[in-house]
N, C-alpha and C positions, 0 to 999 in steps of 0.2 A: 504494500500500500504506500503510494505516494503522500508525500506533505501535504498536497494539496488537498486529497481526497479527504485527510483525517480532517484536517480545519473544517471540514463539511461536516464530522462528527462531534466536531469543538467548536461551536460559533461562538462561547465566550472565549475562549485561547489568545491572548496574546504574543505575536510570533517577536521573539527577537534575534535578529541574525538573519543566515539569508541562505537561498539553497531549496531545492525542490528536494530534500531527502528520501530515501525510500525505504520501508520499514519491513521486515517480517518478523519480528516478536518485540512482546512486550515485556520489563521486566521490571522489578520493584529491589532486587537484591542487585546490590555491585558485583556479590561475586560471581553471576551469571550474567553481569556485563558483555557485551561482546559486539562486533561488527554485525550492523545489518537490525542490532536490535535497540526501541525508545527507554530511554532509562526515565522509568517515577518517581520522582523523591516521596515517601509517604514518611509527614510526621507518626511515629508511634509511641506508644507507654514507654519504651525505655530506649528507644533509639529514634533518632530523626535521618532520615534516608536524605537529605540535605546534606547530612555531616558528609556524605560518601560520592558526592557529584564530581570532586574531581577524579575518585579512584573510574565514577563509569566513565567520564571522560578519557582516564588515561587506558582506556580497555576498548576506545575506540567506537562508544557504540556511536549511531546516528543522529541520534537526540536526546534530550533533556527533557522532563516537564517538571516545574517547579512551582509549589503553592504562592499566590502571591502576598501571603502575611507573613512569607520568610523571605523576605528580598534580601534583608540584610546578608543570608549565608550565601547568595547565588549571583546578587546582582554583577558584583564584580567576574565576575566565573562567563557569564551570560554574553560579556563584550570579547575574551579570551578564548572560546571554546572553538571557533571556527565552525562549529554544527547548531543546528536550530535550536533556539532553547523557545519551550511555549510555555508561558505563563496562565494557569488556571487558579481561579478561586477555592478548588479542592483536588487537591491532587486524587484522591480515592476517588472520587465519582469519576476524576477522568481515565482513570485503572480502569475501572470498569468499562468505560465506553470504549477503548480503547482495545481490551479484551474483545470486546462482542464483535466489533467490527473485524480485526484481524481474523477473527473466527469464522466471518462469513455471517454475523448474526445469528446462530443454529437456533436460539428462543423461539424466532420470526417461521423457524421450519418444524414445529412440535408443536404442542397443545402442553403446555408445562401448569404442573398443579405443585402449589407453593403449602407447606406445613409449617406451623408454626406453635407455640406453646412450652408451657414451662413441664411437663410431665405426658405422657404418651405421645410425642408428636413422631418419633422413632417407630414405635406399633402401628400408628396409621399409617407413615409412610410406604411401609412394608404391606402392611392391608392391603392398600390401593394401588400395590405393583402387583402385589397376588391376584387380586379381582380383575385386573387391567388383563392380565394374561391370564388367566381362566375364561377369560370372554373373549379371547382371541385377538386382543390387541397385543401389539407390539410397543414395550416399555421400558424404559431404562428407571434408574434408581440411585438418588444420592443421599445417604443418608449417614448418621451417625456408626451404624454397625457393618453395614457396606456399600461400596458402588459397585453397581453394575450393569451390563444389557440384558436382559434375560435373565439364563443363568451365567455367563458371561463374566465374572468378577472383574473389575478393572485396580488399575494400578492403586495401592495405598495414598490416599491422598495429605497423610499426615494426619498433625496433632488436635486438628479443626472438623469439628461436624461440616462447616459451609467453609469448603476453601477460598485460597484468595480468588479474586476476578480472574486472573490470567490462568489458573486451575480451574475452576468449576467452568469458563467458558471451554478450556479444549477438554474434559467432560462431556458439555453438552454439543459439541460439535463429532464427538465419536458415537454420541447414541442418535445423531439426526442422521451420521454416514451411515447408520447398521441399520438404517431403514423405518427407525421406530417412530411413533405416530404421538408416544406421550415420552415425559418426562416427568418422576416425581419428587421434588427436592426437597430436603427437612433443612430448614429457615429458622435458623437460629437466632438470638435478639443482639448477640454481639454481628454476626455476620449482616444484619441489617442495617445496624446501627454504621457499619463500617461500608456499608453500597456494594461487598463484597457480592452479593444480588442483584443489581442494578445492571439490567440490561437484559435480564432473563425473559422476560416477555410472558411476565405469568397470565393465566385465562383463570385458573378458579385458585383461589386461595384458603385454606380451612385452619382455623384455630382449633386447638385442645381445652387444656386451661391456663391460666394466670395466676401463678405464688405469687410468690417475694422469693428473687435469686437473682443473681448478679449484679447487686449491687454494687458490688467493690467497682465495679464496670461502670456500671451506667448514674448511680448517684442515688436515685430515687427511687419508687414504685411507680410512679406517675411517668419518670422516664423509661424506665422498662416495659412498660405496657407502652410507651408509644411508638419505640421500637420496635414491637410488636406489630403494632400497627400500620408500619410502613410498608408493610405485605400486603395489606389490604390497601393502602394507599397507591399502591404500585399498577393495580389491577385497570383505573382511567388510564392511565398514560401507556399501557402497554400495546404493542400493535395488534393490531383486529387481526380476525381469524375467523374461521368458522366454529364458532365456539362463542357460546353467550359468556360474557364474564360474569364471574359468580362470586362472593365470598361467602361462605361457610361455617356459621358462627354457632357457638354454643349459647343454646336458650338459658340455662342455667348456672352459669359463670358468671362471676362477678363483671368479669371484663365486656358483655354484651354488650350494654350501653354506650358506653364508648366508644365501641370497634361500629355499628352499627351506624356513630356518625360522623365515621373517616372516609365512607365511599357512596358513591354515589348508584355505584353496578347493583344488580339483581343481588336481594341478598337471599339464603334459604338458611333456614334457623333448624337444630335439633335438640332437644332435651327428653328428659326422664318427669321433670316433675313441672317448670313453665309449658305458659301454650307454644308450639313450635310446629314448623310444616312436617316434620318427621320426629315423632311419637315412639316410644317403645315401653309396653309393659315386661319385668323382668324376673324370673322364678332362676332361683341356683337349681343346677342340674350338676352332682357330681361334683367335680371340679372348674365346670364350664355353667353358659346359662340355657338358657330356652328363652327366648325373645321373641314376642309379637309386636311384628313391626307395623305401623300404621305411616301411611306415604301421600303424597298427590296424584302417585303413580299405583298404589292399591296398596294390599293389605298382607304380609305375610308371615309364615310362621320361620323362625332360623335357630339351629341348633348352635352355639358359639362354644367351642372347646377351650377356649382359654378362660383363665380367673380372673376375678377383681371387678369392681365394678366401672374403673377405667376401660377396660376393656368392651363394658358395653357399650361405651359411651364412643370407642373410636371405632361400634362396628356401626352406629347413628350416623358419624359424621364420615363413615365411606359409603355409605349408602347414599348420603344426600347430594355427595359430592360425585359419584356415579349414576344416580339416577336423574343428577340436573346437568348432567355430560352425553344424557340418553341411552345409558345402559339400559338392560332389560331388567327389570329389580327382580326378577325368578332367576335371572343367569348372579346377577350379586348376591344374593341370598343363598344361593349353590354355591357360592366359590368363599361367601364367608364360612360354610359350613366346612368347606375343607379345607381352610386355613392352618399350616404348623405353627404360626407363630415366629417370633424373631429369635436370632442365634444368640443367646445370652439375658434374656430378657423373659420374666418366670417360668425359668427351661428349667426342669427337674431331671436331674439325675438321678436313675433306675438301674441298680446293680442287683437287684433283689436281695436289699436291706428291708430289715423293717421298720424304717422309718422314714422321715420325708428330707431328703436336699434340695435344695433348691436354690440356684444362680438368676442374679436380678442386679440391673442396673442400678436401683435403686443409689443415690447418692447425694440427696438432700433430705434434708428433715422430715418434710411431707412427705417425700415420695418412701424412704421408711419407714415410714409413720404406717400406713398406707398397707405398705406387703405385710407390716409385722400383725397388724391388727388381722388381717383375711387367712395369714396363719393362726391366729390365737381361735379367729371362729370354725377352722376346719379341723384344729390338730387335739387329740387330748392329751398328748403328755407336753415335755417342756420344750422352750422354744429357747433356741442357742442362736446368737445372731453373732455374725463376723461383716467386721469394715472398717474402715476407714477414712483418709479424706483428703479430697486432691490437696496437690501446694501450689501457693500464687493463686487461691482464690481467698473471698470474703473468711477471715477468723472467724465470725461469730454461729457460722454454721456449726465447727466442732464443736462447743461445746452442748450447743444443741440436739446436734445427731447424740450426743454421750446421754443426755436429758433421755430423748424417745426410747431410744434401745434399756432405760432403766424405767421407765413406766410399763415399755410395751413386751421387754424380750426378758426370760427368764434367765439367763447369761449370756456375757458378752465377750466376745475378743477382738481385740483392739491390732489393729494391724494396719499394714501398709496401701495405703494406694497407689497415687502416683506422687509423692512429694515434689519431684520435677529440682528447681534450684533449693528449696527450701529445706532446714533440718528437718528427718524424717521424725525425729525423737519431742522434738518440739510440737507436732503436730495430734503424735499418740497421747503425749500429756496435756493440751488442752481437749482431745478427747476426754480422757482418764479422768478430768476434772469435772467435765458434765456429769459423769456416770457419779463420784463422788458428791455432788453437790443435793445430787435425789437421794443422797442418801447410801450408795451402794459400794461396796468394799472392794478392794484389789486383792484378788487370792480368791475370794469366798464368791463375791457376783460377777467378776469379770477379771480376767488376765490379761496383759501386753505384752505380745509376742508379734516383731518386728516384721520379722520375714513370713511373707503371706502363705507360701507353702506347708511350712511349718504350723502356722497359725490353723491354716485350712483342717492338719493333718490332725490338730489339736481338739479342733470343734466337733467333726464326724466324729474321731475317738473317743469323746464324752455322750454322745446318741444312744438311748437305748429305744427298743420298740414303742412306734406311738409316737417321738418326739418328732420334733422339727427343726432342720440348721438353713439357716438364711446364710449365705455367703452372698454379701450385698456391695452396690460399688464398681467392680470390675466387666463384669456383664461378657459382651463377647472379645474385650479384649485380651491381650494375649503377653503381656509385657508388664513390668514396673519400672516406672522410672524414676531413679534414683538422684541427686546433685552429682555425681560421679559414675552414672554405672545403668546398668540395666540389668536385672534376670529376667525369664522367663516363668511364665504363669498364668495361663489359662485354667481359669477357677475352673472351667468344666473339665478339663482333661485332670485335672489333681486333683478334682474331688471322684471322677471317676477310677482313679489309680489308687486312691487310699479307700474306697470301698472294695472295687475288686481286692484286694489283699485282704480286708475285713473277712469279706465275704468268700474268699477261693473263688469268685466267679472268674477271676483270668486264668485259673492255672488250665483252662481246658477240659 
């Protein structure tokens, strides 16, 4: 792509310098600098992409874009550089435009359904590539626990549920080459907040629900929810298609009100207990529910094998978001019913113990709040609960998490998640301190034991028939990360290895 063409992408850009440059990628790191490619300075949390303009300069790329509330680090740069420098008001928004264009726009060639929410937005995602392809569409999938086409798995895209622009656009540019017809992305409220979205060209947008979470992030509750909201705000401006724009709101969420008057598109509401266009009465069946769904599309009965009563609620809001896409609601109702469910996310592990394990993302206060309560109503013996707590996010979650797991779980163990730069030990202990502050002892109600495997092998070993162990947190990842180091760790695979031993189920 020529200079010129991109200025038709950037009509705020200020060009300084001169030169018809011509681009094939975009990049945001210096150290991926290189000929041929625009370097974006992105202010960030702890580094400014500004500091590193002359290192992409000295690495020869094509161009420069620079925010114009940092002149001061570029201005002088801007007259020296001999290559275009363009001046924008937001360097990120123009990452992203920038992205999509080089991409060929693949938003513009897909029907993409945008997820959003503080708790199951990961489950719908996966719902509505399951039902997409159960009904014969062709689907690609970016979500928290994977990408892919089909079944397809595509490249790790790192440490980010929504990656950056110049990621998630060559994503969607390899599931519009594989011929697919949808796209479904889980829409994270930092990745919004940061336009890492912007340019996607969502058609239906569907929220879950609305905590209190990331605030270390974003400040407020008020701003987190409006971050939220930019998903739905996205849905005007995005380009037309054959595809009525829709948002997809929870009748029964606090957040309704709100979200309801950030757009102006077709909205369709779902709840369990508010008036909404999609209705569902709910009976526990087993593990799973039985659900009588009530529609504008008709009436029908649905077996859902998965637990919790989030779970109802994201098989309401695939339904609505499929049946206002013009699915057939007998073919969604058949493909909710033989949904497996997401890889890490309340997957039970079955060695032929007599008791229950069970791996869950779970990893904020509510959302354990949550699992630990639906085991206390299914299990009758005790409920042994394992986690821990990212690092370099909000403090005041752990001590929190320490609070629910001493209200709700009959023993706990304190372990590792991903500390990342932070001490691992500093984080166990402000755990350690919630569990102490309810009241509960170290030795007697709950141990800290660092290493998760260990910990994991700890938790099952204390199981007798009847009981229940939550290993909560880690979900379908497969790693920890440590300030120095990494092991491996896939709760499912080591809680399956320390059962089989329990149990002789592997010896054959």
């Amino acid at each position: 792509m020529r200079l010129s063409e991109l200025l038709r992408e950037l009509p705020e850009a200020t060009v300084w310098g001169h030169g018809d440059a011509s681009f094939s990628s975009v990049v945001y790191d210096s150290r991926k600098a290189a000929p041929g490619a625009i370097f974006v300075a992105i202010p960030g949390l702890k580094v400014d992409g500004h500091d590193y303009l002359e290192a992409a300069t000295k690495a020869r790329v094509s161009g420069l874009v620079v925010q114009a509330d940092k002149r001061v680090g570029w201005e002088g740069l801007a007259s020296e550089a001999g290559i275009p420098v363009l001046e924008v008001p937001d360097t990120r928004r123009a990452l992203a435009t920038i992205a999509a264009a080089l991409n060929g726009h693949p938003g513009r060639r897909l029907r993409v359904i945008g997820v959003t929410g503080t708790d199951g937005k990961t489950s719908l995602c996966h719902l509505l590539d399951h039902i997409l392809t159960s009904t014969g569409e062709k689907s690609g999938l970016v979500s928290t626990a994977e990408c892919r086409i089909g079944p397809q798995l595509l490249a790790d895209t790192g440490r980010f549920t929504t990656p950056e622009a110049p990621e998630l656009q060559a994503i969607l540019s390899q599931i519009a080459n594989a011929g697919c017809r949808w796209a479904v992305l889980e829409a994270t409220s930092h990745g919004l907040a940061q336009h890492r979205l912007d340019g996607c060209e969502f058609d239906i947008a569907a929220m879950t629900t609305v905590g209190r979470d990331h605030l270390d992030f974003h400040g407020t509750p008020q701003a987190y929810l409006a971050a939220k909201g930019r998903l739905f705000e996205m849905l005007e401006s995005a380009a037309p298609k054959d595809i009525q724009k829709t948002g997809v709101l929870n009748r029964d969420d606090q957040s309704y009100s709100y979200l309801a008057g950030v757009t102006r598109v077709r909205q369709v509401t779902f709840g369990l207990e508010q008036e909404a266009d999609l209705r569902a009465t709910a009976r526990e069946d087993g593990w799973g529910w039985r659900l009588a769904l009530t529609t504008p599309a008709g009436n029908k009965q649905v077996r859902l094998r998965q637990p919790g009563l989030f779970n109802v609620y994201n098989a309401l809001a695939a339904t609505a978001v499929c049946v206002s896409a013009g699915l057939s609601l007998s073919e969604v109702a058949a493909a909710i019913a033989s949904w497996p469910g997401v890889p890490g996310r309340m997957q039970f592990i079955d060695e032929g113990q007599g008791f229950t394990v069970l791996v869950d993302f779970a990893h904020a206060p509510d959302s354990l709040r949550r699992v630990l309560e639906l085991l206390r109503a299914r299990c009758r013996g005790r409920i042994i609960a394992l986690f821990g707590c990212i690092g370099e996010r909000e403090k005041d979650r752990r001590a929190a998490m320490g609070g629910v797991a001493a209200k709700h779980a009959d023993f706990t163990v304190v372990t590792d998640d991903n500390p990342y730069t932070e001490d691992r030990q500093a984080i166990l202990d402000d755990i350690a301190e919630g569990l102490r502050a309810a009241g509960k002892r170290e030795g007697h109600d709950f141990v800290v034991i660092p290493d998760r495997r260990e910990a994991i092998a700890q938790a099952i070993g204390m199981a007798v028939d009847e009981d229940a162990v939550l290993l909560a947190g880690k979900g379908h990842e497969t790693t920890v990360q440590l300030p120095h180091g990494v092991y491996e760790c896939d709760d499912r695979v080591v809680a399956a290895n320390v059962l089989q031993h329990l149990t002789g189920s592997g010896n054959g």
